[in-house]
C-alpha positions as CSV (number, residue, x, y, z in Angstrom):
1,X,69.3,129.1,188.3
2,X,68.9,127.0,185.3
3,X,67.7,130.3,183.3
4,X,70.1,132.4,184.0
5,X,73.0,129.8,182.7
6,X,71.3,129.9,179.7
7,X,71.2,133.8,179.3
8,X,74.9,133.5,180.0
9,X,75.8,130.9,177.1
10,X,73.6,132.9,175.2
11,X,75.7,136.5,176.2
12,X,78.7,134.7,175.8
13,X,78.1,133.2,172.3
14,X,76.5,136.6,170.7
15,X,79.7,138.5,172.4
16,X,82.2,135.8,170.5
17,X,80.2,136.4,166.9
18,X,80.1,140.3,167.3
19,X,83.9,139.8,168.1
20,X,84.5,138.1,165.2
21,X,82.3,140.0,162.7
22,X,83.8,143.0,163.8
23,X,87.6,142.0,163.2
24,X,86.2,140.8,159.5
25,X,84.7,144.2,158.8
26,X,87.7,146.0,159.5
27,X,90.3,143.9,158.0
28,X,91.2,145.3,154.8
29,X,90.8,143.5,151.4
30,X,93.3,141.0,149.9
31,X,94.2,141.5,146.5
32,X,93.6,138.3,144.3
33,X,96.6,135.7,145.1
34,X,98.3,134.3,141.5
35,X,100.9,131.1,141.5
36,X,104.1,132.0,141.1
37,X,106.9,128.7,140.7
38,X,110.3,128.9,142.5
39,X,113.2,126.7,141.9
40,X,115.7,126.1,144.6
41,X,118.4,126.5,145.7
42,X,116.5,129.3,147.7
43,X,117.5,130.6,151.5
44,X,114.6,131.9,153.9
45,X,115.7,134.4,156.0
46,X,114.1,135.4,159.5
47,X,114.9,138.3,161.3
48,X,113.7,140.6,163.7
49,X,113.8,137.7,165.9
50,X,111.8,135.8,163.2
51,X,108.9,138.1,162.9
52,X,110.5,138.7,159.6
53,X,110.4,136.0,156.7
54,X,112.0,136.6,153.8
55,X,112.7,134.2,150.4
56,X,114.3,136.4,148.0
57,X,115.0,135.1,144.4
58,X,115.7,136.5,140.6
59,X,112.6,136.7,138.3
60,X,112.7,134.5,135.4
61,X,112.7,135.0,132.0
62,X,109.2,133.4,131.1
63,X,106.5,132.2,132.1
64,X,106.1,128.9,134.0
65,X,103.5,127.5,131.4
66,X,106.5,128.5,129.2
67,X,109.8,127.5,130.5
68,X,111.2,125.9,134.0
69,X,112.4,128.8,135.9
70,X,116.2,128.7,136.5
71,X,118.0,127.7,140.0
72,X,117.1,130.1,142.5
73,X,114.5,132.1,140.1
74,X,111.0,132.4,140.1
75,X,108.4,132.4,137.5
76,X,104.5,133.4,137.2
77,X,102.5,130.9,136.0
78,X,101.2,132.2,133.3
79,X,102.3,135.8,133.3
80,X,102.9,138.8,135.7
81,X,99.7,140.3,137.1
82,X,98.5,143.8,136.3
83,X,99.8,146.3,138.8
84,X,103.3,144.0,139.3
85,X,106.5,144.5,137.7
86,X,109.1,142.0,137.0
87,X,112.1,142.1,135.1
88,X,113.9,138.7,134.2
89,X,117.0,139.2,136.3
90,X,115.4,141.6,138.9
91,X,115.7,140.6,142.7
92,X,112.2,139.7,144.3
93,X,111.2,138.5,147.6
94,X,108.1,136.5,148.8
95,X,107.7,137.7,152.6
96,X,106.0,135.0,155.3
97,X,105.9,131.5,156.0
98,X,106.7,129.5,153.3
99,X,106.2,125.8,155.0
100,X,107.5,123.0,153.4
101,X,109.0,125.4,150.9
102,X,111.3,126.8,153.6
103,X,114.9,126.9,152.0
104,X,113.5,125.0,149.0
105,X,116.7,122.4,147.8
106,X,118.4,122.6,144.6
107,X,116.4,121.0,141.5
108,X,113.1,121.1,143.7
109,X,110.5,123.9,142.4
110,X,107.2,124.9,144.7
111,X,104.1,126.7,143.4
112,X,102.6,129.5,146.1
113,X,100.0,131.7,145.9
114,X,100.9,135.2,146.5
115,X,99.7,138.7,146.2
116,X,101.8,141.8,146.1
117,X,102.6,142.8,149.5
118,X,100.6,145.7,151.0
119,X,104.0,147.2,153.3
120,X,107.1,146.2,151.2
121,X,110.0,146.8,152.8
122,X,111.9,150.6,152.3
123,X,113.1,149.8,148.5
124,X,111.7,146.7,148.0
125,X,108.5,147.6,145.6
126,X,109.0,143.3,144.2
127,X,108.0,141.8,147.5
128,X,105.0,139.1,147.0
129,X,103.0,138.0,150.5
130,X,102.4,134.5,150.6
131,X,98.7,133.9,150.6
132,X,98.9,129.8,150.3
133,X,101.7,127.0,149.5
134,X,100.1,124.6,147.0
135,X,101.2,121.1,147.9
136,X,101.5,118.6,144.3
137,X,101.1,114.8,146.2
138,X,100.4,111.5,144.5
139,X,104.3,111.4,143.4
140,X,107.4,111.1,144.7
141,X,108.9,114.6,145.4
142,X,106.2,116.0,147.4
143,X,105.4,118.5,147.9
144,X,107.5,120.0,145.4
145,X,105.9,120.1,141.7
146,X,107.5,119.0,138.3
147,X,105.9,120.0,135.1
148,X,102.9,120.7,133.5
149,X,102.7,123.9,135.3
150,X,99.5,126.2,135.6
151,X,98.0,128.9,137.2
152,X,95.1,127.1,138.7
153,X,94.2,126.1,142.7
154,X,94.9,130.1,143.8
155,X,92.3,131.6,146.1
156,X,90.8,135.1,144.2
């Protein structure tokens, strides 16, 4: 009696890994995530019964490192990634769960980590996924950020 409990924790615990390593081996690779910095006022949007997230914004005309990003604009950190485009003016969207960073208010400005998104929407070749929201605590607006800005504390 006692063995065959153990051959069944045993079963059940190899069946669980395989499961596991199997769903990693198929998944397919992220690109690198970079910061991007977004001022408010910005409106999240769900739809499809809010399967759907959507942030969009204008791009900036330089660099966070650089220069604040405008009201409702966003800004790489350093610089636009190879393989991205972004015009200052163009419309972008970041597409998922933005967290604390849902609707972010006027003034406030949040660093995520995204990644260009692997299924952008029909026309919408500017859509970033969101990878991480990078939380700035130890002052008094978090978990918005205020300046020095950088590119740092982005998985990849």
């Amino acid at each position: 009696m006692i063995k065959s409990r153990w051959f069944a924790i045993a079963g059940a615990s190899v069946l669980c890994f395989a499961t596991v390593w199997v769903a990693n081996a198929q998944a397919p690779a992220q690109e690198p995530s970079v910061a991007v910095y977004c001022r408010g006022p910005l409106r999240t949007f769900r739809t499809e019964g809010g399967k759907v997230i959507r942030t969009p914004f204008k791009w900036a005309k330089e660099a966070a490192t650089k220069a604040n990003p405008g009201a409702g604009e966003c800004a790489w950190a350093d610089g636009p990634p190879q393989g991205v485009e972004s015009k200052p003016g163009d419309s972008g969207a970041i597409v998922g769960n933005l967290g604390p960073f849902d609707s972010i208010p006027v003034g406030t400005i949040g660093k995520i980590c995204v990644s260009k998104a692997s299924n952008p929407s029909s026309g919408q070749n500017n859509d970033l996924a969101v990878r991480e929201v990078i939380r700035q605590l130890g002052h008094e607006t978090a978990p918005f950020h205020r300046p020095p800005f950088s590119g740092a504390g982005c998985p990849g």
